[in-house]
PDB file with SEQRES, HELIX, SHEET and CRYST1 records, atoms N, CA, C and O in Angstrom:
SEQRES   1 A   82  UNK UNK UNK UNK UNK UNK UNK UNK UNK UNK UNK UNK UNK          
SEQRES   2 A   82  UNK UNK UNK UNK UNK UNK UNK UNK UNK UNK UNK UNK UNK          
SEQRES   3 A   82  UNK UNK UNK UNK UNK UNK UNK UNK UNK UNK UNK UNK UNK          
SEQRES   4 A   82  UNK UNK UNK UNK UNK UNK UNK UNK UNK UNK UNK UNK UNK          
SEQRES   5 A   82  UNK UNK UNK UNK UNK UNK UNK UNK UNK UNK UNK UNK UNK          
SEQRES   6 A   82  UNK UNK UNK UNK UNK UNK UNK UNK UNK UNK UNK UNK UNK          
SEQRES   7 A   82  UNK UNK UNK UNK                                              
HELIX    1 AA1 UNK A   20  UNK A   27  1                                   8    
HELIX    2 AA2 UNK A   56  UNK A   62  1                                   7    
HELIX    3 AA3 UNK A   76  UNK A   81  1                                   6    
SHEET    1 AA1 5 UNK A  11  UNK A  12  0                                        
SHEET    2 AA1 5 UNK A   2  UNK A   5 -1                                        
SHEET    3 AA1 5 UNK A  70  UNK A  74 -1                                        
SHEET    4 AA1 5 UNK A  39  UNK A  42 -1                                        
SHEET    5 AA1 5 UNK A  33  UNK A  35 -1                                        
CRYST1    1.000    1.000    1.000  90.00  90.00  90.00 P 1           1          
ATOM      1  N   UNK A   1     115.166 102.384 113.969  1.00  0.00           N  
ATOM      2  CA  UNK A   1     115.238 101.726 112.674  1.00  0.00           C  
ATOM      3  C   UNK A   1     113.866 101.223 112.265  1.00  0.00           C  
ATOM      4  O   UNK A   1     112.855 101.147 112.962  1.00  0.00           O  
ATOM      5  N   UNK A   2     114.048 100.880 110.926  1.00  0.00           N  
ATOM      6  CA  UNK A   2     112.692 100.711 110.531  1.00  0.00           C  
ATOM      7  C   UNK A   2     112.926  99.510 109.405  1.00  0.00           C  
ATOM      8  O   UNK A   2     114.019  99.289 108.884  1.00  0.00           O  
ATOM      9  N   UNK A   3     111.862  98.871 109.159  1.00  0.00           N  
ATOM     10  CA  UNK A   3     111.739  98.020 107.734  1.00  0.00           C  
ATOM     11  C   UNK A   3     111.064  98.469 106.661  1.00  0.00           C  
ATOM     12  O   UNK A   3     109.898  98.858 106.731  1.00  0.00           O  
ATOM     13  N   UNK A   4     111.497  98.454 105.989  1.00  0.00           N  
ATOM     14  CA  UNK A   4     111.077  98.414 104.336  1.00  0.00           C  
ATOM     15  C   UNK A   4     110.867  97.415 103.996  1.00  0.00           C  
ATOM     16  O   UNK A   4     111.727  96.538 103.916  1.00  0.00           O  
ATOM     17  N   UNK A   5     109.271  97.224 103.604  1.00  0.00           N  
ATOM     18  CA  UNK A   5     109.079  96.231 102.509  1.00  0.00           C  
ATOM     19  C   UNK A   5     108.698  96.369 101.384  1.00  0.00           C  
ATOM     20  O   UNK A   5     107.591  96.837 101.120  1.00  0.00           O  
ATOM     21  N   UNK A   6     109.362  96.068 100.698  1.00  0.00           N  
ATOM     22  CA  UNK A   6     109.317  96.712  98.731  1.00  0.00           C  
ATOM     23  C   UNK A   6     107.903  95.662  98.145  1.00  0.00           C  
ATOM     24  O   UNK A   6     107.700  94.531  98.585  1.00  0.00           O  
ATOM     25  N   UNK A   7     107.135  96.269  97.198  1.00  0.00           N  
ATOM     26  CA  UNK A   7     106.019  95.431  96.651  1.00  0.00           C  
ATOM     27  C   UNK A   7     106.368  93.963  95.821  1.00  0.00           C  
ATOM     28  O   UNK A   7     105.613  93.032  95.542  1.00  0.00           O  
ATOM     29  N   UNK A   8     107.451  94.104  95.618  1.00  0.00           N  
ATOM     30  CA  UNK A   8     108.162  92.777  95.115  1.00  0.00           C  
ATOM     31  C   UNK A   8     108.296  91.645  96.485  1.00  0.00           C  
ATOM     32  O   UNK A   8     108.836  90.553  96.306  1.00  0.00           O  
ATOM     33  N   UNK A   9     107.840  91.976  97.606  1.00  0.00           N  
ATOM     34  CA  UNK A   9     108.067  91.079  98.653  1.00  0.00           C  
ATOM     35  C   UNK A   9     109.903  90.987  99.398  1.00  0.00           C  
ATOM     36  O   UNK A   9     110.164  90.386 100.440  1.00  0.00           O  
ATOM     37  N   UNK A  10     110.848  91.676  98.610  1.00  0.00           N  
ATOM     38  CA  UNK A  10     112.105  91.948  99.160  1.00  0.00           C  
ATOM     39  C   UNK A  10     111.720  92.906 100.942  1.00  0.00           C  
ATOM     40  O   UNK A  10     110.636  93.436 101.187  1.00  0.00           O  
ATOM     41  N   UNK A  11     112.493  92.890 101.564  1.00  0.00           N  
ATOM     42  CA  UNK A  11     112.362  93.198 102.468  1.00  0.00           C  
ATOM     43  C   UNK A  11     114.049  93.898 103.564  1.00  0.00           C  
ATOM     44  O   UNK A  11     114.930  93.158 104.002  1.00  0.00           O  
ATOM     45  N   UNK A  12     114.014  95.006 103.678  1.00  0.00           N  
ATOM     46  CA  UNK A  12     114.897  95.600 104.343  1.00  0.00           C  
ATOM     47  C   UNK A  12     114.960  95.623 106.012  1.00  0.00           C  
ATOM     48  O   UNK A  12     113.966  96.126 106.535  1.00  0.00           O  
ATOM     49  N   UNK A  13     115.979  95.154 106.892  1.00  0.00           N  
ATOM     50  CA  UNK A  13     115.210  94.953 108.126  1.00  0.00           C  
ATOM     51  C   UNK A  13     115.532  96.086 108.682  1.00  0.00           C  
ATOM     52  O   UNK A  13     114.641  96.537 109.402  1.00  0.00           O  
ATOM     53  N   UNK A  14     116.686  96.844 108.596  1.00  0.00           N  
ATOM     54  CA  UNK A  14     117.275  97.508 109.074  1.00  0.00           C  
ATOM     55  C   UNK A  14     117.121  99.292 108.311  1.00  0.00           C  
ATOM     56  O   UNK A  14     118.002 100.150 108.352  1.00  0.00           O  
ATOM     57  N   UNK A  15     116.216  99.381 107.890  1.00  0.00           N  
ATOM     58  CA  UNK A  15     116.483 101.143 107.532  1.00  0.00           C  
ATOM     59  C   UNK A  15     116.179 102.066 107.558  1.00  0.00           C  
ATOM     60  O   UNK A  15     114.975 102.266 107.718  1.00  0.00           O  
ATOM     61  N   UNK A  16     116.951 103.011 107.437  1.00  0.00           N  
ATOM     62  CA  UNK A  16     117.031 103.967 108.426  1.00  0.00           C  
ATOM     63  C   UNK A  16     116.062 105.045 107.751  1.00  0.00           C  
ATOM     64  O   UNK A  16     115.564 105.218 106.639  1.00  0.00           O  
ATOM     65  N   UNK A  17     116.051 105.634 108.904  1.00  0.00           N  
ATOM     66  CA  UNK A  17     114.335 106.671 108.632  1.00  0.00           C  
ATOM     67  C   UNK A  17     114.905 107.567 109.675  1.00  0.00           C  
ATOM     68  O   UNK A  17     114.183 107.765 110.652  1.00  0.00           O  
ATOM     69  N   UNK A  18     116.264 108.239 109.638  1.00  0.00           N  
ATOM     70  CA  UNK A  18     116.935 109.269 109.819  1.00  0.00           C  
ATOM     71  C   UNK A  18     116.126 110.536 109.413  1.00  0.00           C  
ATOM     72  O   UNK A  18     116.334 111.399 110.266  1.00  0.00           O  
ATOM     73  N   UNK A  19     115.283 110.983 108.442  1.00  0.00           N  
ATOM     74  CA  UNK A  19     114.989 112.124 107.884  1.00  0.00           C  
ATOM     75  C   UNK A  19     113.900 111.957 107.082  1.00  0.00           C  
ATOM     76  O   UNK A  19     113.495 110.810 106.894  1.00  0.00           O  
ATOM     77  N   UNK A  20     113.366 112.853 106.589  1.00  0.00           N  
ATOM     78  CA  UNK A  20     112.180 113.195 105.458  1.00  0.00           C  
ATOM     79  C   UNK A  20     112.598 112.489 104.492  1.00  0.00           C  
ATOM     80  O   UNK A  20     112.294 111.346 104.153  1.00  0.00           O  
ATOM     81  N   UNK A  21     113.386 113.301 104.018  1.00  0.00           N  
ATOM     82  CA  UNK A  21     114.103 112.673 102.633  1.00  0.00           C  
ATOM     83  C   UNK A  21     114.287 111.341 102.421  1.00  0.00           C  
ATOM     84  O   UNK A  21     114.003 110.872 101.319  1.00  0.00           O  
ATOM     85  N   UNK A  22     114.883 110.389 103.631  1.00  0.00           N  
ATOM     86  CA  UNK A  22     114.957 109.018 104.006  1.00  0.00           C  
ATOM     87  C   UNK A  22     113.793 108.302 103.896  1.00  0.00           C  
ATOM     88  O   UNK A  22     113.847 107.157 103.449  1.00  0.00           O  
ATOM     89  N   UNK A  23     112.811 108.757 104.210  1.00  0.00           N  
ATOM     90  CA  UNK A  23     111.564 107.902 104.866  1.00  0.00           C  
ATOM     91  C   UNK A  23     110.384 107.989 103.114  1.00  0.00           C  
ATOM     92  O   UNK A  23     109.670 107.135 102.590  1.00  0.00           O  
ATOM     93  N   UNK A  24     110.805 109.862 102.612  1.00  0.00           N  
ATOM     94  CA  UNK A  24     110.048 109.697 101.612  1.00  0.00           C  
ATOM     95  C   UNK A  24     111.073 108.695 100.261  1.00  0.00           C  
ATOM     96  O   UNK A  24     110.481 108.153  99.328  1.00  0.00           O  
ATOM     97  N   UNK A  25     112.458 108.625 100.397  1.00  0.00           N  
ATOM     98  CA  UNK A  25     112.930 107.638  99.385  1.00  0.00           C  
ATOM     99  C   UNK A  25     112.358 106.086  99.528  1.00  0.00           C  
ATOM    100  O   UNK A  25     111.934 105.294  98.686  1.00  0.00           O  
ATOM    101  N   UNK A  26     112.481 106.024 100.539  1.00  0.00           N  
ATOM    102  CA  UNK A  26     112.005 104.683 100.974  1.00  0.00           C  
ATOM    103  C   UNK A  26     110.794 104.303  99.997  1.00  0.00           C  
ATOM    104  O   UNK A  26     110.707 103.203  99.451  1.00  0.00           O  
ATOM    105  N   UNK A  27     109.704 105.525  99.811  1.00  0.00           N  
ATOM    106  CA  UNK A  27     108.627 104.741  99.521  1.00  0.00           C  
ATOM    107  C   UNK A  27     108.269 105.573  98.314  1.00  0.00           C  
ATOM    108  O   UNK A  27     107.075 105.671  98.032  1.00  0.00           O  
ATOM    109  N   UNK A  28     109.215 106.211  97.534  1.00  0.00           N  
ATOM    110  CA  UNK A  28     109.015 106.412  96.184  1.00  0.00           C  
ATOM    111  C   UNK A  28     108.187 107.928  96.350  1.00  0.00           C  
ATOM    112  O   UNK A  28     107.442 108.017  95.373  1.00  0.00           O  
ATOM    113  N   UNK A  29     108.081 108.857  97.021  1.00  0.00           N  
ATOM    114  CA  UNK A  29     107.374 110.011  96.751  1.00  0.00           C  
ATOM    115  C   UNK A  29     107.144 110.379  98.323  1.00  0.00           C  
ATOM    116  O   UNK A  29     107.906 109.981  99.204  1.00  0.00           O  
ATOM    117  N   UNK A  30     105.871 111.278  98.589  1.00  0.00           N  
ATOM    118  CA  UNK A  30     105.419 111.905  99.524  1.00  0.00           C  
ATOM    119  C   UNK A  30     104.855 111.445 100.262  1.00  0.00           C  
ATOM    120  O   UNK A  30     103.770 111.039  99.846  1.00  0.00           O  
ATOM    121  N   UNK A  31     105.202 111.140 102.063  1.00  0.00           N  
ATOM    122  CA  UNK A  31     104.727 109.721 102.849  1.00  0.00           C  
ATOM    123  C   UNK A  31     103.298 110.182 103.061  1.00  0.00           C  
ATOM    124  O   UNK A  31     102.763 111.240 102.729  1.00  0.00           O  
ATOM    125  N   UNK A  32     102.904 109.326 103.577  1.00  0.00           N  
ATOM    126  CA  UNK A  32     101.309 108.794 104.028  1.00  0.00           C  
ATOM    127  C   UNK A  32     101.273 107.866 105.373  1.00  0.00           C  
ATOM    128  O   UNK A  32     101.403 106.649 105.235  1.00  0.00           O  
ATOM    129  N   UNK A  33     101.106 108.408 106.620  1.00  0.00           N  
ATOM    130  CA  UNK A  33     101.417 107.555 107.721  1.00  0.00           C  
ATOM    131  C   UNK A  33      99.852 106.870 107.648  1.00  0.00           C  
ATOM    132  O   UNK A  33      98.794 107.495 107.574  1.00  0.00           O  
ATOM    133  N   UNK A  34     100.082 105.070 107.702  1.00  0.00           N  
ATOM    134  CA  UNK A  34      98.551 104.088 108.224  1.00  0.00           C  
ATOM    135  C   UNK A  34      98.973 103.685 109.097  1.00  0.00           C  
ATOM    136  O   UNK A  34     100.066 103.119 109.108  1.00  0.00           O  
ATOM    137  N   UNK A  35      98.057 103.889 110.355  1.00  0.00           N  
ATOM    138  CA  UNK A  35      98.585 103.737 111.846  1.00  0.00           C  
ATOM    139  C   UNK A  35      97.523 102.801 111.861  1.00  0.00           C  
ATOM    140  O   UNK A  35      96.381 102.766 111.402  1.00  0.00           O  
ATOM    141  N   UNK A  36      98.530 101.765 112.789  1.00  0.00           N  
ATOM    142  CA  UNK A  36      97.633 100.402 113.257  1.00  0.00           C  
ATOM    143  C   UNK A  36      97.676 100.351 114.654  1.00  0.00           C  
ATOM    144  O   UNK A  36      97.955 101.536 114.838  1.00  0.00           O  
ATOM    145  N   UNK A  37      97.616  99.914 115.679  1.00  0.00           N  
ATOM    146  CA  UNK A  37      97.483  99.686 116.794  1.00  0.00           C  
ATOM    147  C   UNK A  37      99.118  99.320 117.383  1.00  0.00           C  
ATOM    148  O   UNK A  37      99.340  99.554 118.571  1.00  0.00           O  
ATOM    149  N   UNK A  38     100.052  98.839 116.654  1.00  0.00           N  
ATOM    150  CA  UNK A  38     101.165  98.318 116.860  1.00  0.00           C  
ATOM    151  C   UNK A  38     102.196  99.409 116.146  1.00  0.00           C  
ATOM    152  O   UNK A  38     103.065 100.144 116.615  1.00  0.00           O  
ATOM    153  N   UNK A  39     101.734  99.194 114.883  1.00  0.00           N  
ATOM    154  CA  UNK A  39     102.984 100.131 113.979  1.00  0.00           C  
ATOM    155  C   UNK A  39     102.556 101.167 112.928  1.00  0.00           C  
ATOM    156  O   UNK A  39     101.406 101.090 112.498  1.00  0.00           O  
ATOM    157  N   UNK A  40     103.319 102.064 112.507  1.00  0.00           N  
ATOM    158  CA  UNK A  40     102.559 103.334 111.801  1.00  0.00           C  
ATOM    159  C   UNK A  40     103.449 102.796 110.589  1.00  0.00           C  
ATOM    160  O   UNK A  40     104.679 102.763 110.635  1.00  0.00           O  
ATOM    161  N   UNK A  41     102.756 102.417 109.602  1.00  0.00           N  
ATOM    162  CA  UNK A  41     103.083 102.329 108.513  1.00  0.00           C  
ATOM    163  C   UNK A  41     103.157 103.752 107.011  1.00  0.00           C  
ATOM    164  O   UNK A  41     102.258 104.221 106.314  1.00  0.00           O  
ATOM    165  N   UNK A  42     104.479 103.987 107.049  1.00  0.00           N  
ATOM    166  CA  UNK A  42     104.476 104.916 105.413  1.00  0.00           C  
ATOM    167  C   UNK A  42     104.023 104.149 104.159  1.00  0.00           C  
ATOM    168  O   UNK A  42     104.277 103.024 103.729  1.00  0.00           O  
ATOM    169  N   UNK A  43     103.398 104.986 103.808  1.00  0.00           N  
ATOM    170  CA  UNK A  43     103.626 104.500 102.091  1.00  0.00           C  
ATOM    171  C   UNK A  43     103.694 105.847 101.132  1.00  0.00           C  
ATOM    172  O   UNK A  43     103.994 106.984 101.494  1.00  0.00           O  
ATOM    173  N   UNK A  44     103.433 105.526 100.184  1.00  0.00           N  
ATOM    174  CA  UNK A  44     102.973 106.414  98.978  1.00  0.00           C  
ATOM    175  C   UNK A  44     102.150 107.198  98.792  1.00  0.00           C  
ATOM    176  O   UNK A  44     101.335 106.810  97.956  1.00  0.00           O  
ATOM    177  N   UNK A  45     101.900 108.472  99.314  1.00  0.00           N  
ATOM    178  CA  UNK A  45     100.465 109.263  99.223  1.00  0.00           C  
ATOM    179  C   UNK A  45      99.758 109.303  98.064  1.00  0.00           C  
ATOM    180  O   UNK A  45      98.534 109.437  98.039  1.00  0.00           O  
ATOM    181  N   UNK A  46     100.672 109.160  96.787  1.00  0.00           N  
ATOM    182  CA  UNK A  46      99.590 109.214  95.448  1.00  0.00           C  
ATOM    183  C   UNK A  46      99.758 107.578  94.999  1.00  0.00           C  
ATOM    184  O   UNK A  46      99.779 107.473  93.772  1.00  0.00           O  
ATOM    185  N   UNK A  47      99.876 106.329  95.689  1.00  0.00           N  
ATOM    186  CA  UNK A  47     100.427 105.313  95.162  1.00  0.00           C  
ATOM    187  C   UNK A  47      99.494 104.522  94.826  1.00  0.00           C  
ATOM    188  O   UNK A  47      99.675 103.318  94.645  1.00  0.00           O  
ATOM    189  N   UNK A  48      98.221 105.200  94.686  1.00  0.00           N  
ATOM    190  CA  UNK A  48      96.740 104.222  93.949  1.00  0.00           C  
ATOM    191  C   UNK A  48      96.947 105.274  92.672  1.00  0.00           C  
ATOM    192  O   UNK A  48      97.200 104.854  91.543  1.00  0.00           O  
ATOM    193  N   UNK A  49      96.820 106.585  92.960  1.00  0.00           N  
ATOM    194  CA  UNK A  49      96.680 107.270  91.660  1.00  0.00           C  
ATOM    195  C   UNK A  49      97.926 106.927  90.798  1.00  0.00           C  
ATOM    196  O   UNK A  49      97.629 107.169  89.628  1.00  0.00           O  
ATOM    197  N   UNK A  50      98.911 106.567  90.872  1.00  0.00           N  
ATOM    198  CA  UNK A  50     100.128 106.115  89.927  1.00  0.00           C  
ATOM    199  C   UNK A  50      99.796 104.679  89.564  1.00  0.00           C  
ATOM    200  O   UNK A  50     100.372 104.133  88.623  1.00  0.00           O  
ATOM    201  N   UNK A  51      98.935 104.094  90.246  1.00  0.00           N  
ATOM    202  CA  UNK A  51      98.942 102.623  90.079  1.00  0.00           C  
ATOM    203  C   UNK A  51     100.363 101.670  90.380  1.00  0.00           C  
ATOM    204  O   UNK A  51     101.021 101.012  89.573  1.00  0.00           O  
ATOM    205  N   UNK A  52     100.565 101.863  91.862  1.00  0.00           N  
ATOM    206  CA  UNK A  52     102.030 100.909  91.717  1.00  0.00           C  
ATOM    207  C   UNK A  52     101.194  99.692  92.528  1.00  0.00           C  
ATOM    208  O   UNK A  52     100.328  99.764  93.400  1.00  0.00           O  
ATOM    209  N   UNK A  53     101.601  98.960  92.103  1.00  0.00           N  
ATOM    210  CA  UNK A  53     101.675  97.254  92.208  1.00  0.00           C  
ATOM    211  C   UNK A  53     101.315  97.029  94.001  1.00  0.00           C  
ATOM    212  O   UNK A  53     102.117  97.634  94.713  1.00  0.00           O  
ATOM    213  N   UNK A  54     100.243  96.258  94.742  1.00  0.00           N  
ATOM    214  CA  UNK A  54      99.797  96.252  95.541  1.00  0.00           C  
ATOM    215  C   UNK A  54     101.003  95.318  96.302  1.00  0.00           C  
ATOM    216  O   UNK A  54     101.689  94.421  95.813  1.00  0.00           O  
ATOM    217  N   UNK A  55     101.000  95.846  97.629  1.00  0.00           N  
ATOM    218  CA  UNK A  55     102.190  94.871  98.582  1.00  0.00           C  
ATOM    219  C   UNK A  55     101.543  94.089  99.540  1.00  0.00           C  
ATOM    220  O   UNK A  55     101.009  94.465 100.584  1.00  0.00           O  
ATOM    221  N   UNK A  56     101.629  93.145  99.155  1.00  0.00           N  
ATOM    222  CA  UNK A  56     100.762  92.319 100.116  1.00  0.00           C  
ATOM    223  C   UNK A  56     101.432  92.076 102.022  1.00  0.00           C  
ATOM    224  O   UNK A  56     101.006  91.965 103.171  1.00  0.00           O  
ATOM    225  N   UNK A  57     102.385  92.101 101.441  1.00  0.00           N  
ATOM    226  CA  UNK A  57     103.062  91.730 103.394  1.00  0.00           C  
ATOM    227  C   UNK A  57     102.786  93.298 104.152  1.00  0.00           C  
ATOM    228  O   UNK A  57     102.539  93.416 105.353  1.00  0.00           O  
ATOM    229  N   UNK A  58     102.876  94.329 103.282  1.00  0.00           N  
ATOM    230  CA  UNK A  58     101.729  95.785 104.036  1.00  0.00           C  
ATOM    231  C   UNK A  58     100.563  95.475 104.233  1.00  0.00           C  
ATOM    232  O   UNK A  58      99.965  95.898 105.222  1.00  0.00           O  
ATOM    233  N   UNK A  59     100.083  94.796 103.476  1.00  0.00           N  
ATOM    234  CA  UNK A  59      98.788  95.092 103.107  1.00  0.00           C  
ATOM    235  C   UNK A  59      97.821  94.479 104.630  1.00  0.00           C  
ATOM    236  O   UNK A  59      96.953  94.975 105.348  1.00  0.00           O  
ATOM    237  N   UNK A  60      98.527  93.211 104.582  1.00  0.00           N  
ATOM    238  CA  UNK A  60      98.245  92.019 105.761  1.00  0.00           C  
ATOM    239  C   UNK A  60      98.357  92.814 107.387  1.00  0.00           C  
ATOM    240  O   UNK A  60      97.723  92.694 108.435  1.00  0.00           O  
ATOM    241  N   UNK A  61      99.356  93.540 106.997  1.00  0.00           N  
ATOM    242  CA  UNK A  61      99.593  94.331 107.934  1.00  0.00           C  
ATOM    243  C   UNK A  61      99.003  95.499 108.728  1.00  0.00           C  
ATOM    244  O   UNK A  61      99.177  95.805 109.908  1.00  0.00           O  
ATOM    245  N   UNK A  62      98.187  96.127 107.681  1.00  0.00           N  
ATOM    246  CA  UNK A  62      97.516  97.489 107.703  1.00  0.00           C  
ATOM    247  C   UNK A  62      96.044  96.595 107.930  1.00  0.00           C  
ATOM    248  O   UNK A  62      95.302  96.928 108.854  1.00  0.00           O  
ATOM    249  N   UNK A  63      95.732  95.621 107.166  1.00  0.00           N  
ATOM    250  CA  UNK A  63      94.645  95.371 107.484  1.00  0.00           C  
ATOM    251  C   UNK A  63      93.686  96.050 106.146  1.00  0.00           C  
ATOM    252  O   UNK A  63      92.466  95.991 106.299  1.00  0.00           O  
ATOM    253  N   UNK A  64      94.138  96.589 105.047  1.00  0.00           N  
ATOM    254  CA  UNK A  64      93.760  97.327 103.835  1.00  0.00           C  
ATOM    255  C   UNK A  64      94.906  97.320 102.898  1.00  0.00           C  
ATOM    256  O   UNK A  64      96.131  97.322 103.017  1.00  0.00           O  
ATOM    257  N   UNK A  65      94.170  97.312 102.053  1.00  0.00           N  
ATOM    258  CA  UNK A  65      94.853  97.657 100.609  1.00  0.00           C  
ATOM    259  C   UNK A  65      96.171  98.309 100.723  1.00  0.00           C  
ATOM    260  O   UNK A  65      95.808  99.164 101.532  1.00  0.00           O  
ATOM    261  N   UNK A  66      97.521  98.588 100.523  1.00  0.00           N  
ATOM    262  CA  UNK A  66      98.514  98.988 100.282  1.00  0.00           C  
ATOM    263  C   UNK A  66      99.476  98.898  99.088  1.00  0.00           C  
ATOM    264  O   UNK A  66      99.853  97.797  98.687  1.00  0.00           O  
ATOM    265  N   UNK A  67      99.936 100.214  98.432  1.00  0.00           N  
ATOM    266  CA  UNK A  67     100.420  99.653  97.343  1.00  0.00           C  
ATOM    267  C   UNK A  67     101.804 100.143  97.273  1.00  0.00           C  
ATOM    268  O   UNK A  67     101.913 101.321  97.615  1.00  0.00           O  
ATOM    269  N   UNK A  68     102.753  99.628  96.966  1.00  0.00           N  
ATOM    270  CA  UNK A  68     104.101 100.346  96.382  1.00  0.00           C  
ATOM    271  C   UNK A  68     105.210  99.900  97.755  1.00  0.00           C  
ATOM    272  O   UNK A  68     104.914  98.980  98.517  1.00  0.00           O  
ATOM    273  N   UNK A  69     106.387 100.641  97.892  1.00  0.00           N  
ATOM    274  CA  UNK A  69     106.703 100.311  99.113  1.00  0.00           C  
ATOM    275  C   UNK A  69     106.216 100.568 100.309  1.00  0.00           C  
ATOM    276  O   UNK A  69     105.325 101.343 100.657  1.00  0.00           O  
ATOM    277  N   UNK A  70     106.756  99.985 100.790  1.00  0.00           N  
ATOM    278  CA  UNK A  70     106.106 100.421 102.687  1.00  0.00           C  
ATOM    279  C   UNK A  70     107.182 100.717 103.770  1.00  0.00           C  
ATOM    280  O   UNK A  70     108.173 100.011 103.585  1.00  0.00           O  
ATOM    281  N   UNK A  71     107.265 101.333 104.570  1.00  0.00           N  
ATOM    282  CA  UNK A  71     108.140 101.575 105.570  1.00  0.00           C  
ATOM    283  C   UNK A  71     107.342 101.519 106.930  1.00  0.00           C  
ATOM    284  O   UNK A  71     106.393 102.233 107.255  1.00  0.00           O  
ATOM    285  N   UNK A  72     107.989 100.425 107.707  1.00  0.00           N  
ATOM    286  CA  UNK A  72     107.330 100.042 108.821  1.00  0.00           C  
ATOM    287  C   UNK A  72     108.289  99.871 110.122  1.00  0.00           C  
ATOM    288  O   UNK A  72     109.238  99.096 110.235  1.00  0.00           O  
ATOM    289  N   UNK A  73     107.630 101.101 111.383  1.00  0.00           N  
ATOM    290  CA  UNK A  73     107.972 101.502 111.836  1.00  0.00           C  
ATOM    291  C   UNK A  73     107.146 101.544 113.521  1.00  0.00           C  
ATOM    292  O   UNK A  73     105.935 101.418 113.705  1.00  0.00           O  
ATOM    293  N   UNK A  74     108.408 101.795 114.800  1.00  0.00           N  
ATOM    294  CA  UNK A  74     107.194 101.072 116.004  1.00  0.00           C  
ATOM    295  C   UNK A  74     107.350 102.831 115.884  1.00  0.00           C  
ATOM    296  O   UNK A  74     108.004 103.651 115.240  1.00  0.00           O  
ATOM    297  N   UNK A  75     106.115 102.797 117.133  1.00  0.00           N  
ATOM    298  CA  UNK A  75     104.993 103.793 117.362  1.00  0.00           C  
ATOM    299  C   UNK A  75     106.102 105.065 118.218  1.00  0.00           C  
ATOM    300  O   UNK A  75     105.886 106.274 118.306  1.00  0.00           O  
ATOM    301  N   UNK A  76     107.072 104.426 118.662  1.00  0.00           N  
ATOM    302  CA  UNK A  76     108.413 105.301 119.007  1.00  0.00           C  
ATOM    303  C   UNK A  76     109.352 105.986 117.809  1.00  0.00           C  
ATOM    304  O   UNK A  76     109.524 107.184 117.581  1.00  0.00           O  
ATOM    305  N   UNK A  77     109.809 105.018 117.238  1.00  0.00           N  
ATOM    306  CA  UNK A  77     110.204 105.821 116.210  1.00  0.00           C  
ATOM    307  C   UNK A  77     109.579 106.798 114.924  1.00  0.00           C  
ATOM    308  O   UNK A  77     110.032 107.554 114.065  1.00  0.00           O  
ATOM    309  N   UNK A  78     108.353 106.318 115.334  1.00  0.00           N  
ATOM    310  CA  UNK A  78     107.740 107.679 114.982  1.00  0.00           C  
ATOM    311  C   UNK A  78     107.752 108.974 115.680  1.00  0.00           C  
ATOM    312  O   UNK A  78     107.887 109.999 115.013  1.00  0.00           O  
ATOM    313  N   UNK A  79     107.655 109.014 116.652  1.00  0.00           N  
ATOM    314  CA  UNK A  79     107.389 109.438 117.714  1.00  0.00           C  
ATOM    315  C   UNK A  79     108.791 110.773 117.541  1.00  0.00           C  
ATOM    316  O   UNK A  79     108.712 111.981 117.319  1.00  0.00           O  
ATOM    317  N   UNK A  80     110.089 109.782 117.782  1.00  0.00           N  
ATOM    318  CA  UNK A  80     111.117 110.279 117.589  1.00  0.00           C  
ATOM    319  C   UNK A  80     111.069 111.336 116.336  1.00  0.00           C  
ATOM    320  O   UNK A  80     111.532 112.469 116.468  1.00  0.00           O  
ATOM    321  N   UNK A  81     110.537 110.933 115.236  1.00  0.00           N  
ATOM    322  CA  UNK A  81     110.715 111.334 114.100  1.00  0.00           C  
ATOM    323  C   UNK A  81     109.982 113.227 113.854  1.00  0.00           C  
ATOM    324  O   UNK A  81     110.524 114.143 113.236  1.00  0.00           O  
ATOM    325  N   UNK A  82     108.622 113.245 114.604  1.00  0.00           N  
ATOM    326  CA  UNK A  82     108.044 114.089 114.922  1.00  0.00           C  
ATOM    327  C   UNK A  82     108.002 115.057 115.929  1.00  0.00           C  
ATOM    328  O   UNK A  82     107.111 115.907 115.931  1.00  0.00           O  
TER     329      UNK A  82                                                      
END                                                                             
């Protein structure tokens, strides 16, 4: 399982990142894995060029800029996923 955190600061604790399709709804388009030392974060691959609204609880997270939703995920369930 994974969290979603939406740029509005709402936050999902529980979801599921079962599939492509899953992981790219989550975050509004075509993922973008930012791998941190702890967790591989999805986002939005075009989500500067659309201009969506910066997420700060990613952002803090990644350690950089992040915009739109985020799907945050441990380094296993990625793992799994691939």
């Amino acid at each position: 399982m994974a969290r979603l955190i939406k740029s509005n600061g709402d936050t999902i604790a529980d979801y599921s990142c079962s599939s492509l399709k899953a992981m790219q709804d989550a975050v509004g388009g075509y993922i973008e894995p930012v791998y941190t030392s702890r967790w591989v974060v999805l986002v939005n691959e075009e989500g500067f060029l659309n201009n969506l609204p910066i997420n700060i609880e990613a952002s803090a997270i990644c350690g950089q800029p992040i915009v739109g939703d985020a799907l945050v995920m441990t380094w296993e369930d990625w793992d799994s996923q691939n």
